[in-house]
C-alpha positions in Angstrom: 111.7 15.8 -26.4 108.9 12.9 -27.0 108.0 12.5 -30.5 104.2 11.8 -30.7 102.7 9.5 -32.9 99.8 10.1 -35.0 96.2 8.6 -34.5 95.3 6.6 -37.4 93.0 9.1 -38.7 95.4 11.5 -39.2 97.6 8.9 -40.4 95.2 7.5 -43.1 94.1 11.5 -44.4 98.2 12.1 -45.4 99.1 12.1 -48.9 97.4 8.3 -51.1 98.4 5.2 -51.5 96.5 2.7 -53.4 96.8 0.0 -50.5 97.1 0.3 -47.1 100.6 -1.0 -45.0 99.2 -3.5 -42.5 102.5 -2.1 -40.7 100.8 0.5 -38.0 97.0 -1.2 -38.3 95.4 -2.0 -35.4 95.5 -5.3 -34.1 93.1 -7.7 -35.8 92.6 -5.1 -39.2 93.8 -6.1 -42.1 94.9 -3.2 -45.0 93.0 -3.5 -48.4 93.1 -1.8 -51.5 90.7 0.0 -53.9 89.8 -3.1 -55.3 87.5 -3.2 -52.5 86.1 0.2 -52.5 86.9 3.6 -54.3 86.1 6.6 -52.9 85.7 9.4 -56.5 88.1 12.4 -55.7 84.4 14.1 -54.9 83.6 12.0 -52.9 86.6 12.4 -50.8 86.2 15.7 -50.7 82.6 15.8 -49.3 83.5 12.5 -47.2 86.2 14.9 -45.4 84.8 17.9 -45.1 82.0 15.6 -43.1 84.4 14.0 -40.9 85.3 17.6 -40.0 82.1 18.9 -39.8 80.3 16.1 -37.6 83.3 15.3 -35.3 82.2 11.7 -35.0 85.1 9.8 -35.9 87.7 10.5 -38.9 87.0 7.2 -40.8 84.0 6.0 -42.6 82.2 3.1 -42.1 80.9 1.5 -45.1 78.3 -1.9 -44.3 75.7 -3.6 -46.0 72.2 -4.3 -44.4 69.3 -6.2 -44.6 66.9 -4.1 -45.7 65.1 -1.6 -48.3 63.3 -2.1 -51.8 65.7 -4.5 -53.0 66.4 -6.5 -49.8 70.0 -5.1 -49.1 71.0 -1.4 -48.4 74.2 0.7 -47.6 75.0 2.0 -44.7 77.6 4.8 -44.2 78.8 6.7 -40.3 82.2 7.8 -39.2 83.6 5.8 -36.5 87.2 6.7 -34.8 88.7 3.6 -35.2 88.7 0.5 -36.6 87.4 -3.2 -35.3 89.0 -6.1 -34.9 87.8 -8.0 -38.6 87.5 -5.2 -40.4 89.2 -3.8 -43.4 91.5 -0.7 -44.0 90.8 1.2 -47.4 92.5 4.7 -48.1 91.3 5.8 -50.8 90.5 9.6 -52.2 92.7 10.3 -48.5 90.1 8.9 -46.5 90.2 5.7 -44.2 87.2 3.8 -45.1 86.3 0.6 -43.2 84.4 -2.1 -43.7 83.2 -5.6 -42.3 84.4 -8.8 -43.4 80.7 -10.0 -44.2 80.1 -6.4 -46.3 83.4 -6.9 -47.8 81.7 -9.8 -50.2 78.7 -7.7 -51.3 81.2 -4.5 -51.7 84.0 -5.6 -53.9 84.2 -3.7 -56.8 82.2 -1.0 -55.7 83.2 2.5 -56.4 81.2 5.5 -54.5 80.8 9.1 -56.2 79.5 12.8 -54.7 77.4 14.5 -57.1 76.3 18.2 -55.1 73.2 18.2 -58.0 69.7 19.7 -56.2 67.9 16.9 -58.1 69.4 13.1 -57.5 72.5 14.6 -55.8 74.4 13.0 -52.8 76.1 10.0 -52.7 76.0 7.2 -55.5 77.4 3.6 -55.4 78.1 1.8 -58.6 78.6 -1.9 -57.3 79.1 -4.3 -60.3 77.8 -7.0 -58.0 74.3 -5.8 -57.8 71.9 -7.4 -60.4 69.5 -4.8 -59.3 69.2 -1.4 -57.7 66.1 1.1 -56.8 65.9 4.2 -58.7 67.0 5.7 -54.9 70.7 4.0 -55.4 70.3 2.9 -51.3 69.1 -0.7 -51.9 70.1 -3.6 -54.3 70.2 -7.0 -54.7 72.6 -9.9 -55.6 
């Protein structure tokens, strides 16, 4: 009987480690840790019970954009896999990926989930922003 391997989404939500094994990465992606970005155990949470929800993909995609009240702005969707240049992050037992270019505006960054009525949703705390809007989707360098 054929043994079947696992996609790499199901691969990436099995139990954490801090850094990603370029063994099994797709062509062209490189593994990375969560020096890059760090998904909050909340976070994680709402981040996978989206991927289940929306059926879109089972990583997230996390890129910066020109854009918004502070002239940069964060961008999150779930894609299925990987492209070539990007970045493999598990983190909170999600995939995340990112670009090479959003990978320089990113480092550092860690992303929480706060399910508050008021200012609830997703916050990034990127200690290489020298200034955000009071939304948290824009900031500068």
């Amino acid at each position: 009987m054929e043994r079947m391997k696992p996609d790499l989404a199901t691969e990436l939500s099995a139990p954490t480690q801090a850094v990603v094994s370029p063994v099994g990465l797709p062509e062209g992606v490189r593994g990375g840790s969560e020096n890059l970005v760090l998904l909050t155990p909340p976070a994680g949470t709402k981040v996978q019970s989206l991927i289940a929800r929306e059926q879109q993909g089972g990583l997230l995609r996390i890129a910066i954009s020109g854009g918004g009240c502070n002239g940069l702005s964060y961008k999150m969707k779930f894609v299925p896999e990987p492209r070539r240049g990007d970045i493999l992050v598990r983190t909170a037992g999600v995939g995340v990926v990112v670009d090479s270019k959003s990978a320089l505006y990113l480092k550092g960054t860690q992303v929480d989930y706060s399910g508050a009525l008021v200012a609830g949703g997703f916050k990034f705390s990127n200690p290489n922003a020298k200034a955000s809007c009071s939304c948290g989707e824009s900031f500068s360098v």
